[in-house]
C-alpha positions as CSV (number, residue, x, y, z in Angstrom):
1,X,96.1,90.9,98.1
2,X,95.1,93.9,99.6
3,X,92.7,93.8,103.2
4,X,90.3,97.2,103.0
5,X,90.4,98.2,106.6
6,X,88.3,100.9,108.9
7,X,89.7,102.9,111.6
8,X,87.7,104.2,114.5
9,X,89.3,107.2,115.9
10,X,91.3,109.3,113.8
11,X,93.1,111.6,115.7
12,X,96.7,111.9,116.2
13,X,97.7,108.2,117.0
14,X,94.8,106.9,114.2
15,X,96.4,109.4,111.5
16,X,99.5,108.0,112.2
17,X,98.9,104.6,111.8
18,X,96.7,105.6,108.9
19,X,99.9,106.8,107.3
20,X,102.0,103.8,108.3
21,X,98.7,101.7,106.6
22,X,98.6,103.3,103.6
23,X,103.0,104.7,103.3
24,X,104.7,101.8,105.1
25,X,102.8,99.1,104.6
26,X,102.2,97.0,101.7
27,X,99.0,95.5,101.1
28,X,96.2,97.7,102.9
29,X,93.5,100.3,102.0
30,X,92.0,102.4,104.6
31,X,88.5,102.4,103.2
32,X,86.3,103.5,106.1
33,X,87.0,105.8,109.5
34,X,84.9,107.4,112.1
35,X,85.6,109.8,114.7
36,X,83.8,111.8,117.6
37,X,85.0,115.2,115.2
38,X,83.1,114.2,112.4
39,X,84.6,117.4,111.0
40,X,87.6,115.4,111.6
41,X,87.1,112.1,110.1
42,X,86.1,113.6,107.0
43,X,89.4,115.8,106.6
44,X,91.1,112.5,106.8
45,X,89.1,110.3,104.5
46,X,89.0,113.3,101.9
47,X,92.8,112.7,101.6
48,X,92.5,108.7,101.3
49,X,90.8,107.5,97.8
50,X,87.8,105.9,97.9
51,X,87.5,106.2,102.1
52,X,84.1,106.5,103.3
53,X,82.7,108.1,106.4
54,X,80.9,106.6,109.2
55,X,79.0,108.2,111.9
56,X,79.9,105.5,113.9
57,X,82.6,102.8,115.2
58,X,79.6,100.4,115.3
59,X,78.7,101.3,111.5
60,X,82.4,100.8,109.9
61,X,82.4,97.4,111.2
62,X,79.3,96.4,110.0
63,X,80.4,98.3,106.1
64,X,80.9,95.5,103.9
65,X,83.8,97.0,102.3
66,X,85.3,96.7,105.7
67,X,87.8,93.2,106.4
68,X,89.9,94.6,109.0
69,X,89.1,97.2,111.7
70,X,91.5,99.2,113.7
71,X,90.5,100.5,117.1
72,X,92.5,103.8,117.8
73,X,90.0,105.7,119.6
74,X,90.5,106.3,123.3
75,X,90.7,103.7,125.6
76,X,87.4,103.8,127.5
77,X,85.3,103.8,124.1
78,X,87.6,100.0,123.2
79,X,85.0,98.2,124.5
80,X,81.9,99.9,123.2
C-alpha cells in the first residue's frame, strides 16, 4: 500500500523529509507540495514523478490525490 502525501513548505526541513518520504521510507509518494517560492516548489516537484504544484497549502489538502499532508512550513502559517 502506498499513502500519496502533500507537503506544504518545501524548503530545507520539507526537502528533507521529502527525501526521507520518498529514500527511507517504504510505502509513500509525495504527490503534491506548495511553498511561498513558487519558483521553489516547482524545482522540487520537477524532481518527484508525478508531483503536482499547488499555489496553496489550503489547495493540496483539498487535491484528491492527496491522503496524507505534511505541514513543514514555518510555524506561524501551522495554523492557517
Amino acid at each position: 500500500m502506498t499513502v500519496r502525501v502533500g507537503v506544504i513548505g518545501v524548503g530545507m526541513i520539507g526537502q528533507d523529509h521529502i527525501r526521507r518520504l520518498t529514500h527511507v521510507l517504504s510505502g509513500a509518494q509525495v504527490v503534491a507540495v506548495t511553498d511561498v517560492d513558487p519558483a521553489r516548489a516547482q524545482s522540487v516537484a520537477d524532481g518527484l514523478s508525478g508531483c503536482t504544484v499547488h499555489a496553496t497549502g489550503q489547495n493540496v489538502i483539498r487535491d484528491d490525490a492527496v491522503e496524507a499532508v505534511l505541514v513543514t512550513s514555518w510555524g506561524p502559517t501551522h495554523e492557517e
